[in-house]
Kinemage of the C-alpha trace (Angstrom):
@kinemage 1
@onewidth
@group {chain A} dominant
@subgroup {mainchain}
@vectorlist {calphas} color= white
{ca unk a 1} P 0.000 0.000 0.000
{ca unk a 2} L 1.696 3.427 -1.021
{ca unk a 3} L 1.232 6.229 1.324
{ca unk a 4} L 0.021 9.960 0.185
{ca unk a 5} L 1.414 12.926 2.424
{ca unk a 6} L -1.065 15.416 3.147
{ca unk a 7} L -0.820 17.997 5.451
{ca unk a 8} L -3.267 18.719 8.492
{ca unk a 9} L -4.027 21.537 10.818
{ca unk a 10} L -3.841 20.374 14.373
{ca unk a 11} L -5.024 22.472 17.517
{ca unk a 12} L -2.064 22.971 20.453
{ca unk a 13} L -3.852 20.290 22.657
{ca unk a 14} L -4.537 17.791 20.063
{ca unk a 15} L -1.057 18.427 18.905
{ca unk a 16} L 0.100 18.321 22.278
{ca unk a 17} L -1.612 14.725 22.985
{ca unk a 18} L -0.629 13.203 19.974
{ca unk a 19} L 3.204 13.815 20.520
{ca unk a 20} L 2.486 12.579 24.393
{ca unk a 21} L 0.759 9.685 23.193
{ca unk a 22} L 3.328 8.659 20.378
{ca unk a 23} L 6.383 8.992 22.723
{ca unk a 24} L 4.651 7.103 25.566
{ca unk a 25} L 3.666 3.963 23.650
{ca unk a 26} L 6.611 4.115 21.187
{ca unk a 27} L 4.560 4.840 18.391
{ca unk a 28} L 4.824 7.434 14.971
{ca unk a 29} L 2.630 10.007 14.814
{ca unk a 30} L 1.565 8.989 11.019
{ca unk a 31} L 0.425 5.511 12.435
{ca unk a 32} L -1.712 7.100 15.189
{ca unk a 33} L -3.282 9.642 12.942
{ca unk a 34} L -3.860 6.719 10.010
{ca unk a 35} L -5.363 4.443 12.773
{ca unk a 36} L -7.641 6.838 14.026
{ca unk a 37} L -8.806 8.404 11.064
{ca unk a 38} L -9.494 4.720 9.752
{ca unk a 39} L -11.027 3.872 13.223
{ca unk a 40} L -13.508 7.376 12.894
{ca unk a 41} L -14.423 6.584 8.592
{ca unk a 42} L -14.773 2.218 9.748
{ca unk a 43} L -17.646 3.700 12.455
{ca unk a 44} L -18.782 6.226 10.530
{ca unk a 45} L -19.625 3.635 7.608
{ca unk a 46} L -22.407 1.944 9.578
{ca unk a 47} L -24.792 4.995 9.971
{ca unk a 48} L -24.218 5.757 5.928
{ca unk a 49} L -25.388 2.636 5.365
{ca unk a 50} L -28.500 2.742 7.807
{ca unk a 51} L -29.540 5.943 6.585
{ca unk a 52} L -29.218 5.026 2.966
{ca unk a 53} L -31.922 2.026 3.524
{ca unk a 54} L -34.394 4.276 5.924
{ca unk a 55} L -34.170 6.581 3.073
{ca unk a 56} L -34.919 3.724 0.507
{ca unk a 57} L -37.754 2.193 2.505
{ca unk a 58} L -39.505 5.461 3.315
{ca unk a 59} L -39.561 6.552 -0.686
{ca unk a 60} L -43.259 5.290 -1.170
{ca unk a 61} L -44.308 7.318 1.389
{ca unk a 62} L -42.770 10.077 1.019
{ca unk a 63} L -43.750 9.681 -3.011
{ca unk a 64} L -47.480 8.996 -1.610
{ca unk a 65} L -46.971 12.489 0.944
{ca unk a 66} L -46.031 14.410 -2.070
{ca unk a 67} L -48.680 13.616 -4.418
{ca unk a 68} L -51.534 13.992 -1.715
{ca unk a 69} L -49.986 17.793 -1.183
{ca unk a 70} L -49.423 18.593 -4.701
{ca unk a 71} L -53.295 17.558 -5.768
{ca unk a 72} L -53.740 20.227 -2.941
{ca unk a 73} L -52.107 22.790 -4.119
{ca unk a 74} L -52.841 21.986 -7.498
{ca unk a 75} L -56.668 22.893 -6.321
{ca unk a 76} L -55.411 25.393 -4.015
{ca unk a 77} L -54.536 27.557 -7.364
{ca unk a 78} L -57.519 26.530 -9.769
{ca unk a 79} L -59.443 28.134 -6.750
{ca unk a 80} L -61.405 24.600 -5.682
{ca unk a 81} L -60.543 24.781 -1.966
């Protein structure tokens, strides 16, 4: 697997905690930050998913909900209501 630098803005703490944590466990900086940016997009994943299939199973009703209010306001502005 190649590697891509990219540069990121960290706040003082954050900075701070990472150098802490790295010298305390023996580890590079890169490897934290790869781990826990993998860690946040691996958890992150799950709730895409989830909200991709409530959107997919709520699409007939919501299709249903917007024909019933566009009838309405179809009549609304021939002046039947």
């Amino acid at each position: 697997m190649g590697y891509k630098k990219v540069q990121i803005h960290l706040d003082a703490v954050l900075n701070e905690q990472l150098r802490y944590y790295s010298q305390t466990n023996m580890v590079d900086e890169n490897t934290v930050i790869n781990t826990a940016l993998r860690q946040y997009l691996e958890a992150a994943q799950p709730r895409s998913s989830e909200l991709a299939s409530g959107y997919k199973e709520m699409g007939p009703l919501n299709r249903a909900i917007a024909a019933d209010y566009a009838a309405t306001e179809e009549d609304d502005e021939r002046g039947l209501i």
